[in-house]
N, C-alpha and C positions, 0 to 999 in steps of 0.2 A: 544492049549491053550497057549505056549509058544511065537507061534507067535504074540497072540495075546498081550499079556505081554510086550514084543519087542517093538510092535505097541503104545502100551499105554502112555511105558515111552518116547521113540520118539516123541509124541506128545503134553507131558507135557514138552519139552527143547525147544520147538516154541515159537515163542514171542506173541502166540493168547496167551498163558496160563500166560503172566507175568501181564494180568490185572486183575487177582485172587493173584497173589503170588510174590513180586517183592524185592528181596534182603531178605526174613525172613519177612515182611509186608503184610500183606494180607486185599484186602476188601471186604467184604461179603453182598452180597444184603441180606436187609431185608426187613420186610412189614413196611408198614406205622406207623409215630411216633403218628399219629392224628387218630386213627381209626374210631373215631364217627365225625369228619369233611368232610363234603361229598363235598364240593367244595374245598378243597385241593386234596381228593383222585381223584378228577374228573381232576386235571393238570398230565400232563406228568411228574413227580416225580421221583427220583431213589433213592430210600433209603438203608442204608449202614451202616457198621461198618468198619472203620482199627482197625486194630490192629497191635500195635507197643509197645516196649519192653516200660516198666515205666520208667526206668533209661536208658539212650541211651549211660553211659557208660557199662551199664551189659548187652549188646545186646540177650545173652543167659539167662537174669534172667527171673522175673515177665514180665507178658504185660498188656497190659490196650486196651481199645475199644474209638476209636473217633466216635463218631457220625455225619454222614454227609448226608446232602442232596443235592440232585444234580438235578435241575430245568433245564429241558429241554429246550434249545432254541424252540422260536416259529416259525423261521426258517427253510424254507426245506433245505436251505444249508446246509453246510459239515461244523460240532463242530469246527472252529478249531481257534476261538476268548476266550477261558473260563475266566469264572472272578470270582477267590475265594475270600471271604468276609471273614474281621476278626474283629468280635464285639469287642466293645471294655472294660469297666469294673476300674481292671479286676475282672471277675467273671459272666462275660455274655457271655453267649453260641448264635449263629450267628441264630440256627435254630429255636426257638420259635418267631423268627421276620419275618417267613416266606411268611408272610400275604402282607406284603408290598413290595416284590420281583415280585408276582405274575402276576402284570400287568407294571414291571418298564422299562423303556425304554431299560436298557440293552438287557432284556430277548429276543426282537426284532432280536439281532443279535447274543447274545454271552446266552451259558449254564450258567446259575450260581452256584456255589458251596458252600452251607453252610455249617460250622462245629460250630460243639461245640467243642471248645478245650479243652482240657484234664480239667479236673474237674468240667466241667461245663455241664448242659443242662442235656442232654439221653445220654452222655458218661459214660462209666462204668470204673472205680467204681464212685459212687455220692456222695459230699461231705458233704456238710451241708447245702442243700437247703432252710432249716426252719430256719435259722439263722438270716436272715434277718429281718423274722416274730418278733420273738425274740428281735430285736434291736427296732422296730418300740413300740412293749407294754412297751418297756423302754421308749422309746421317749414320750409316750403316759402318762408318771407316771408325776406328779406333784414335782420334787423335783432339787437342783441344777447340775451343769454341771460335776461338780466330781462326783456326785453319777451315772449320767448318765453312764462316764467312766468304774467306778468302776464294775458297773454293765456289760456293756459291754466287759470289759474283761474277766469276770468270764463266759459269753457263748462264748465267742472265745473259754477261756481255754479246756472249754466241749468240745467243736468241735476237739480243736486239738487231746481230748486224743482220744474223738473217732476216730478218723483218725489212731493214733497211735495203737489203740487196734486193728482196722484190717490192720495192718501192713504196709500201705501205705507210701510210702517216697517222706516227705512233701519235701526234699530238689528237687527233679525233677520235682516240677511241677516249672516252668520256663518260662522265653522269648524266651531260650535257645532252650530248648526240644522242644517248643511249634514248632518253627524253624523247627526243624529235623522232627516234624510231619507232615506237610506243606509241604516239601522235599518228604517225604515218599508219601503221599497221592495224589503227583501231576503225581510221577512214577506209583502206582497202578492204576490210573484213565487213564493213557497211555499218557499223555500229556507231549510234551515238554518243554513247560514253559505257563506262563499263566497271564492275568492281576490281581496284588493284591488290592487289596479293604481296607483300614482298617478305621478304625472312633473312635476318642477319644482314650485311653487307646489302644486300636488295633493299630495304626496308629504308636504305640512305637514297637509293635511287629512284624508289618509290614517291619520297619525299620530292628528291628535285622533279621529278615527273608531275606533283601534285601543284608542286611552287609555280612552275612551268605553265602548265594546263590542266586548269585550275577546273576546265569546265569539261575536259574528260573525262573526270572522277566521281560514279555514283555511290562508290561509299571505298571506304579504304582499311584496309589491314597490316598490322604492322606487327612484324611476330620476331621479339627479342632486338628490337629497334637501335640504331646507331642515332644518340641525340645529342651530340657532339662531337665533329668529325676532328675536333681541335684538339682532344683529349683522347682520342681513339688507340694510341700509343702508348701516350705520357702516363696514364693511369693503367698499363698493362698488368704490372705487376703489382698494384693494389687489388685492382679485380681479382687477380687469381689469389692472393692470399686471404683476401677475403672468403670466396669459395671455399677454399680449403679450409679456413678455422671454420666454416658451417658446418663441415663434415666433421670432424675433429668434435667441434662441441656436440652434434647429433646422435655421434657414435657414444658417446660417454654418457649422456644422460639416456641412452638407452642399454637397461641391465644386459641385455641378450649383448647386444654389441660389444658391450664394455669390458664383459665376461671374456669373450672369447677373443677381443683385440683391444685388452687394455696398454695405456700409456699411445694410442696410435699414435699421437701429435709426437710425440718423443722416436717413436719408430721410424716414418718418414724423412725427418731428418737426422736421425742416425743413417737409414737408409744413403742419402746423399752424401755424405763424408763416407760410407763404404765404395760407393761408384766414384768415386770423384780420386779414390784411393786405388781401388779393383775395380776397371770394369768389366761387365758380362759377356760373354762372347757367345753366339748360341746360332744354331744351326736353323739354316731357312729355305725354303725351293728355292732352286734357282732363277724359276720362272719369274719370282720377286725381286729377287738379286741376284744376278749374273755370278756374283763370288761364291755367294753358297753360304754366307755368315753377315751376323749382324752383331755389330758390337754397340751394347747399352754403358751410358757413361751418366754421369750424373744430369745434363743437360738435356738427355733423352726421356730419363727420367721423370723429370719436370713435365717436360710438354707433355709426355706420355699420359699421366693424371691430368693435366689439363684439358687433354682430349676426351678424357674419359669423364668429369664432368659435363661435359655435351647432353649428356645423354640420363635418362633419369634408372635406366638400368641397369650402365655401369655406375652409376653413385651410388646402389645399392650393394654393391660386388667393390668399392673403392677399398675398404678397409683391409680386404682380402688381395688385391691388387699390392698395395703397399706393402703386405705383409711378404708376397710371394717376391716381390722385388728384394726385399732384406736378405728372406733365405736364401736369395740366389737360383730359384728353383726353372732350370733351362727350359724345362719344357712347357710352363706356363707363356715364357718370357717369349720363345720362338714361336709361338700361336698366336701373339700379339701383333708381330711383325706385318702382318697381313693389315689388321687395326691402321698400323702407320702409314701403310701403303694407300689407304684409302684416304687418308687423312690429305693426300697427296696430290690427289685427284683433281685438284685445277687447272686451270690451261695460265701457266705464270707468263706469258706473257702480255696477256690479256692484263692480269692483276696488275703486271709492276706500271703497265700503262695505265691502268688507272690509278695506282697506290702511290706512285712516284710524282702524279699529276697533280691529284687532290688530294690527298693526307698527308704521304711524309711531308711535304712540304710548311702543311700548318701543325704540325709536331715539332719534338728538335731531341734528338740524341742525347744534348744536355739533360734536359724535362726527364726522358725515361730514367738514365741516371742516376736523376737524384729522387726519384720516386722508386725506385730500386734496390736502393742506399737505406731506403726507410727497412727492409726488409733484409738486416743482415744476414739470417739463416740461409735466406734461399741465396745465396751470391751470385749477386747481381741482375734477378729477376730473369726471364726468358730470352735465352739469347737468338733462338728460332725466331720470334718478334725485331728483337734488337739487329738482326740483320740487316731488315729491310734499310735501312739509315744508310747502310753501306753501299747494298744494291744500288739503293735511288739515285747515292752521289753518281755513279759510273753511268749509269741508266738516263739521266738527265744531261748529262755530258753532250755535246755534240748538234744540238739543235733540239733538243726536245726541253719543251716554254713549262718552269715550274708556277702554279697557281699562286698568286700573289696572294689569296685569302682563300677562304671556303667561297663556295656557293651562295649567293643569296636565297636564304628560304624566308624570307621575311612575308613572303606572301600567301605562307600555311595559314597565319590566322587570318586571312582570307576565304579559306575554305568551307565552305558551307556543309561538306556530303559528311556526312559519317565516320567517325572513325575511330577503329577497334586496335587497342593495342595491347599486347601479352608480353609478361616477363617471366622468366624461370629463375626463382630464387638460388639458384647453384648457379647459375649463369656465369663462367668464369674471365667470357669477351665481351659480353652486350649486359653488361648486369643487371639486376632488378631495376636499378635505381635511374638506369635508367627512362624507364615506361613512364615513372612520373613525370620525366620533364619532357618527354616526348609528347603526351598527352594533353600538355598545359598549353603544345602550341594551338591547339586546337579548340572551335567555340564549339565542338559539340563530337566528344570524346567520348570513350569508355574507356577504362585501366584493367585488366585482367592479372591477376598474378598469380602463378603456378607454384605455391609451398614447394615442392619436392622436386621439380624437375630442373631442368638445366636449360641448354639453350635449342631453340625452337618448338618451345611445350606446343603448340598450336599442330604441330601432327603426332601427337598421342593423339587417341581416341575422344577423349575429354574434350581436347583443344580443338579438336575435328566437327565436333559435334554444336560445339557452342558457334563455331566462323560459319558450317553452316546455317544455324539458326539466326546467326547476324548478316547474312549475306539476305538471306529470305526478308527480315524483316530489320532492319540494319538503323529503324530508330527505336526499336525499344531495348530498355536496360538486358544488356546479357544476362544470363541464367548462370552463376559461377560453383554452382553449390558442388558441384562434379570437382571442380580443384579444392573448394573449400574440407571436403570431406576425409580427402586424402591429405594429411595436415602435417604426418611422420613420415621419415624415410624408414621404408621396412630392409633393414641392412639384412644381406643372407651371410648365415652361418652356419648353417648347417651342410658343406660341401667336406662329399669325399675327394677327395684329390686323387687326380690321376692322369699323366700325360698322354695316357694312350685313349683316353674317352677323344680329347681333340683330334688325335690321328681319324680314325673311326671315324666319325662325325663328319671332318671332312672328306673322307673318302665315300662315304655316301653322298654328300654333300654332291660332289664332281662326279657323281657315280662312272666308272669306268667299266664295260662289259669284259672289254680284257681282262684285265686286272682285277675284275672279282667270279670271272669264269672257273678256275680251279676250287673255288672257295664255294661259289654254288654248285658243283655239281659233287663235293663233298659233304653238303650237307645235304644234298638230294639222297646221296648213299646211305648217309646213316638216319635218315627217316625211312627210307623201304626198309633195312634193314632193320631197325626195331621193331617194325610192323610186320616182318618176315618172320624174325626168329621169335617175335611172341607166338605169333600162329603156329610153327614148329613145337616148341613147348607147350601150347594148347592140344595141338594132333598127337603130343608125344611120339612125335617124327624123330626126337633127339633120344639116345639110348644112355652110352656112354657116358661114363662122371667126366672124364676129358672134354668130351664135345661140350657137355651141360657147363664145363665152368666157364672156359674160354666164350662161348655163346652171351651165358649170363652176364659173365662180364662188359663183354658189347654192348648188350644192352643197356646194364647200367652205364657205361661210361656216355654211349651214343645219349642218352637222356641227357645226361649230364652237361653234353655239349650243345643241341638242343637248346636245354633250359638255357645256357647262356648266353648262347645265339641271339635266341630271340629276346631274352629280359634284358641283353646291352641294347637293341634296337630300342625295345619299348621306353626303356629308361631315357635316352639319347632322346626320344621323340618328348616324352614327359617333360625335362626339364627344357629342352629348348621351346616349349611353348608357356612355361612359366616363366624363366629368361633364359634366352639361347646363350648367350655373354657367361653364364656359368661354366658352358663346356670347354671354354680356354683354360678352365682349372681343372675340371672333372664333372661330376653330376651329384647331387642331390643325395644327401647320407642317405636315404632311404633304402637309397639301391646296392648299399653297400656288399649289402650279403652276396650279389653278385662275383664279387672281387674273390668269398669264400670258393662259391661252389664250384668259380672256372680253376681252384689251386685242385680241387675235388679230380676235377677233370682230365687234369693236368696228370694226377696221382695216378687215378685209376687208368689211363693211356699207357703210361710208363708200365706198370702192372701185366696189362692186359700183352704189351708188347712180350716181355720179359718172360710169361705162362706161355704164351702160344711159343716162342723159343726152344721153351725148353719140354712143353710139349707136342710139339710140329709133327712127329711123326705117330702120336695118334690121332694126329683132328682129320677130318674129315672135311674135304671141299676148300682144304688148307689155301689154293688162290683163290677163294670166295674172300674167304676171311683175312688172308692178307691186304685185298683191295678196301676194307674195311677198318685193319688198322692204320693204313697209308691215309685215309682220307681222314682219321682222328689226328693221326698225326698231323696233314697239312693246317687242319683248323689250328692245331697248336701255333702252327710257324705263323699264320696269320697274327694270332696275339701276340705273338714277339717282335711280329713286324710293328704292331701297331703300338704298342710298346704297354701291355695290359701286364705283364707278366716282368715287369719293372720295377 
């Protein structure tokens, strides 16, 4: 027994054991974060906790759990390219974005490594998840931009004390620690050094990670980069006005555009003195909002286009955004709701520990102000932004240490590895202009800059393809010709409008078996049915001019429903693979005819009811044929549910 004991601890001082245990760090395979997702659990997955002291100056105190997943290469080669990924926030955890890793170029050659960094995601302890939720039924109240505030300080406050009640110390969540976890996690996982990934918010912590450890880093990626964490505020509302005149000028020098949404610039802020006057009030699940409504005012407005910048699909769709916000049109406006809800999706407690740590503090409330000031139209710049000033004061209160200065990153041009940085010329938070100076801190950079897209161009296809090609071979000049090509915003204009394409859409979306049970076995009926009574009329089974019209008529109308049955499907699936972002207004004029042939259907239902009425007592098989107008009928109720016939 003794030898065996001998045996034991000698083969826990091997370096097979330091990728369970490495310095006091340890990571522990666990099962699946997704248990009811069968096409995640079906990838090559390694799922994980480290565990690393909460305070990395109390090495021996409390510890805490990261959450990490670890995506196998698809490669029979040997692991030895990794690429950890840091979301960015802050307050966004790396692994609930899993979905979009799963098939990305990297994964071709390199393992990828997702974490949730400390307070966010499946890391333990969890901070204030619902918090979010919380800010969004603020935003959703009809009242002005201080009460907004007001309100939203008082669930920060809540957050914090619960934080404080189970004793957690807000001052270590950090850029800082986040670092040493990065450190920690790169040892336990056995790896000598690795490619860093960061995006927005990440892209800062990336940096302090590079500043830090220096010699972790075998090439580094920086996708819509923070490179001035002093200005990150103060310039809020330049950034976004700037964005906005790109659009603005975009739309006008392009005829299509200009045609169909001339004067925009004049629109939008007419638009604002309307909401600022009237604002929208518009119906929403409750599932999203407990009240059941969402009222847009003019400061929803704002962010709401600011969010939509983000993205290079909705800044094709902006023009039309704007225009649908002037007309007031509810049903675009209540399809958006969902958009803000996601918008929302941070863990704020995480953020305000680090926002309130390291930025608000080298910002100033003044700064944004008078950089706000510049921009009288928009009054007084983003008060969603301008919040935070508030938050922090209360947030900071009580023992929690504001940063006397930024971070020392003085030791980036230090860095020897690689490094790739991308900007999205719409970019309305991390703007272009920044990638230049980011780039500068470095002896051996590359600058990417994405014409048309917005922020995080680096997961479009384009952006995907080129980070793979520099992850592979990460000293030669990227290949940009893919961004360079696409040089205009292709604005759409050609949309039928219609609020019931959204209903639709997400109702297959959610697909529910209840709730489209009565709707399929109604169209089950009148497909036998057309197939029955054409063969009738073949056999000349049908005698009667009664029988023959009422029949005839089924049939045309059953076509008729049918045909737009399946051409709303086809349509719906069409334009959401050109851009899904369209169906919050409608689909694609093409399909319009549609809208004709379901009023067709509508006609001839009404019709076909009204003949078999008043001919009922000569039809034949009268409860065949009643079961056949009841299931025309129920189709109709379906589009008025949906709201087609609006």
């Amino acid at each position: 027994m003794k030898n065996l004991l001998r045996l034991f601890v000698l083969l826990c001082l091997l370096p097979a054991c330091s990728f369970a245990q490495t310095n006091g760090f340890k990571f522990e395979k666990t099962t699946t974060f997704f248990p009811e997702q069968k096409t995640i659990n079906e990838e090559n997955i390694e799922w994980g906790y480290l565990t690393v002291p909460e305070n990395w100056d109390k090495p021996e105190g409390k510890t805490i759990k990261i959450a990490v997943a670890v995506l196998k290469s698809t490669s029979k080669k040997a692991d030895t390219n990794p690429v950890i990924y840091i979301e960015g926030g802050p307050g966004a955890g790396g692994i609930k974005g899993i979905w979009g890793w799963l098939k990305h170029p990297l994964r071709s050659s390199s393992t990828i490594i997702l974490a949730d960094v400390r307070g966010t995601g499946f890391s333990l302890p969890k901070f204030c998840p619902d918090l979010g939720k919380k800010f969004l039924e603020i935003l959703a109240k009809n009242q002005k931009a201080t009460q907004d505030e007001q309100q939203k300080t008082i669930a920060a406050a809540a957050c914090k004390q619960d934080l404080l009640n189970r004793d957690i110390d807000l001052n270590a969540y950090n850029s800082k620690s986040i670092a040493k976890d990065l450190n920690a996690l790169k040892k336990a996982l056995g790896y000598q050094n690795w490619n860093v990934y960061g995006t927005s918010y990440g892209t800062y912590t990336a940096q302090v990670y590079a500043n830090d450890f220096p010699e972790d880093i075998k090439s580094l990626i920086l996708d819509s980069s923070i490179s001035d964490i002093s200005s990150y505020y103060n310039q809020n509302t330049t950034n976004y006005a700037n964005s906005l005149e790109k659009v603005f000028s975009a739309c006008k020098n392009d005829p299509t555009c200009n045609k169909q949404y001339p004067y925009l610039e004049n629109v939008y802020y007419e638009t604002l003195e309307k909401l600022e006057k009237n604002p929208i009030t518009v119906k929403v699940d409750k599932k999203i909002i407990p009240a059941g409504a969402f009222t847009y005012n003019a400061e929803d407005f704002k962010i709401a286009i600011q969010q939509a910048l983000y993205q290079k699909k909705l800044i094709e769709l902006l023009p039309l955004l704007i225009t649908e916000f002037n007309r007031g049109d509810k049903n675009t406006l209540s399809a958006l709701v969902a958009a803000f809800s996601g918008a929302l999706g941070l863990d704020y407690g995480q953020y305000y520990c680090v926002s309130c740590n390291e930025t608000v503090p080298s910002n100033s409330i003044a700064a944004f102000d008078a950089n706000a000031a510049q921009y009288q139209k928009l009054k007084g710049g983003l008060s969603f932004y301008k919040s935070d000033f508030l938050v922090c004061d209360k947030w900071n209160l009580g023992g929690v240490t504001k940063s006397k200065s930024t971070y020392d990153l003085s030791n980036l041009s230090a860095v020897k590895a690689p490094v790739l940085v991308l900007a999205g010329a719409f970019d309305p938070i991390t703007p272009a202009s920044n990638g230049k100076v980011t780039v500068g801190r470095f002896k051996n950079g590359f600058l990417v800059n994405a014409p048309v897209f917005g922020h995080a161009p680096g997961f479009s296809k384009i952006g995907a393809k080129i980070i793979g090609d520099f992850v592979g071979n990460p000293n030669k000049k990227p290949d940009i010709s893919g961004f360079q090509s696409v040089a205009k915003v292709n604005f759409i204009t050609d949309v039928k409008l219609s609020g019931g394409v959204s209903n639709f859409a997400n109702s297959l979306n959610g697909f529910n078996l209840l709730f489209f049970a009565p709707f399929l076995i109604a169209f089950l009926i009148l497909l036998v049915s057309v197939f029955g009574l054409i063969y009738g009329f073949i056999k000349k089974e049908i005698t009667t001019k009664t029988n023959k019209g009422i029949r005839a008529l089924i049939v045309i109308t059953s076509l008729l429903g049918l045909f737009t049955i399946i051409g709303f499907v086809l349509a719906i699936n069409d334009t959401a693979q050109d851009n899904f972002y369209i169906l919050a207004f409608g689909m694609r004029s093409q399909f319009g005819y549609l809208f004709i042939v379901q009023w067709f259907f509508i006609a001839f239902t009404l019709f076909s009811i009204l003949y078999f009425a008043f001919k009922i007592s000569s039809v034949s098989n009268a409860g065949v044929i009643s079961t056949i107008l009841f299931s025309l009928i129920l189709v109709g109720v379906y589009f008025q549910y949906w709201g087609f016939l609006l």
